[in-house]
C-alpha positions, 0 to 999 in steps of 0.5 A, spaced: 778 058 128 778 052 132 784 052 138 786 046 142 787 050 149 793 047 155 790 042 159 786 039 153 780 045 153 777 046 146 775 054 145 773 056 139 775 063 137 773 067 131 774 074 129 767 078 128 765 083 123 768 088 126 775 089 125 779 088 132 773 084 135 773 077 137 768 071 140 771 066 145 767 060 145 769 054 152 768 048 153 762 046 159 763 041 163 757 039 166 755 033 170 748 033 176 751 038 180 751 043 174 757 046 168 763 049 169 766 054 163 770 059 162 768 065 159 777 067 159 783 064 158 789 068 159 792 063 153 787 063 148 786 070 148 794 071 147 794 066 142 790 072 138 792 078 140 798 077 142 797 079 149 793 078 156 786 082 157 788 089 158 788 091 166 781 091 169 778 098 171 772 097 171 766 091 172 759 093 170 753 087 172 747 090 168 740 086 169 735 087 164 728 085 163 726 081 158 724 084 152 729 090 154 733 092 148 740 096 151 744 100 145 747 101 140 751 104 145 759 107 144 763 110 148 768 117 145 774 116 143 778 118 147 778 116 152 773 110 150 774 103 154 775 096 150 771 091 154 770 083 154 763 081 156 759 075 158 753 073 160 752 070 166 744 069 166 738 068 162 740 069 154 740 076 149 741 078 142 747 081 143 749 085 136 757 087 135 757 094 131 763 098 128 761 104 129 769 108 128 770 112 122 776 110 119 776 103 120 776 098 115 769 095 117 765 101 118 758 100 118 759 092 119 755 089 125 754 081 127 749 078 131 751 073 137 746 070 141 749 069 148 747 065 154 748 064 161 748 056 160 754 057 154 757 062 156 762 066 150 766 071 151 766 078 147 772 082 145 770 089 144 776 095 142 775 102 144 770 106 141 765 099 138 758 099 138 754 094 141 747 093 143 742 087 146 736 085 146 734 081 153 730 074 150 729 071 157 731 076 164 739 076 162 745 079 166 751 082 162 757 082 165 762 087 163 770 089 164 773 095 161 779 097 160 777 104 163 772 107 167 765 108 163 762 115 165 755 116 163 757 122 159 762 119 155 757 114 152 753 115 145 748 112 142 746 110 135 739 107 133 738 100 133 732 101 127 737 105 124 734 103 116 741 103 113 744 098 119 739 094 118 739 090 125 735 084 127 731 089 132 724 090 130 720 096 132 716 094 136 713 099 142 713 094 146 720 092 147 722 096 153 728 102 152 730 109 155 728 114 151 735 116 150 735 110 146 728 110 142 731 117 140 737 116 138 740 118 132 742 113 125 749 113 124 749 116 118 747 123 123 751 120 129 758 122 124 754 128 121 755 130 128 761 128 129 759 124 134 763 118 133 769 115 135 775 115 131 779 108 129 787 107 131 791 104 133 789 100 141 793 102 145 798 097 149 793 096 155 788 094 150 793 089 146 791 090 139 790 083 135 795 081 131 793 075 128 787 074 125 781 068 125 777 066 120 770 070 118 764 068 119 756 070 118 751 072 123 749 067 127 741 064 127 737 070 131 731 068 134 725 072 135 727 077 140 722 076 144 718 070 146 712 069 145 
């Protein structure tokens, strides 16, 4: 839903998919020199969530070759992280999934295409899937609310049939082989393995007021020819 922001900044924001999860669109100032945007404002984001972002314990930078696909990675719950992600060079396919049992859009994914000359912020709840795929050299910037320990984080697979993601298989996209071996969803709760939806906690400023849906957007071909 379109918000006209202090100081005459236009952002757009919308809720995703996934119950809780929501886009931040700013406005680019570009003359010769360049652009300037802000991928957060405080004031936009309270006007959603009813709050400021939670405290951040933890920024991660993470630089990722093109043709890599990253995910569909989750933290456990507790003691999960909520994050808000940006990217800040190059351009991915990154791809919200709700992976929480109990929530009211488990199973509901969306694709977004962020890049580094439009920079979008993203707010992910505690225990949200997410996974990407580099388009061009990309780097993600992330800021959780927790620290995020590598033993805290599960995978579920992007070539899940039953998600049916916007992610060839391809052999020669680049992954770790935690996550070629990843499980599908439908495993990952058999498991037990998935986090569990509540609540946020303060720190994460639950969203209490809702903007309007809308569909994926246009995904291009992951990897350029």
């Amino acid at each position: 839903m379109p918000r006209q922001g202090e100081g005459g900044t236009f952002v757009e924001v919308r809720e995703l998919r996934t119950a809780g999860a929501y886009l931040f669109v700013p406005r680019t100032l570009r003359d010769a020199r360049g652009h300037v945007a802000s991928p957060y404002r405080e004031e936009d984001f309270r006007a959603v969530t009813g709050g400021p972002l939670f405290p951040v314990r933890q920024a991660d930078h993470s630089r990722s070759l093109r043709g890599t696909v990253r995910g569909v990675h989750f933290t456990r719950t507790p003691p999960g992280a909520a994050s808000y992600a940006h990217c800040s060079r190059g351009r991915a396919l990154y791809v919200v999934v709700d992976v929480r049992v109990g929530s009211p859009t488990f199973g509901a994914w969306e694709s977004l295409v962020l890049d580094a000359d439009h920079p979008s912020g993203v707010y992910l709840p505690a225990g949200t899937g997410h996974a990407y795929v580099a388009l061009e050299d990309t780097v993600i910037t992330e800021l959780l609310s927790a620290p995020r320990a590598e033993e805290d984080v599960e995978a579920v697979s992007v070539h899940d049939p039953d998600l049916g993601l916007p992610i060839p298989d391809d052999p020669d996209l680049i992954m770790s082989e935690r996550d070629r071996a990843a499980v599908t969803l439908a495993e990952a709760e058999r498991r037990g393995i998935l986090p569990r939806y509540a609540p946020a906690p303060a720190a994460e400023r639950r969203p209490c007021a809702r903007a309007a849906r809308s569909g994926p957007a246009p995904v291009p071909p992951p990897v350029a020819p």
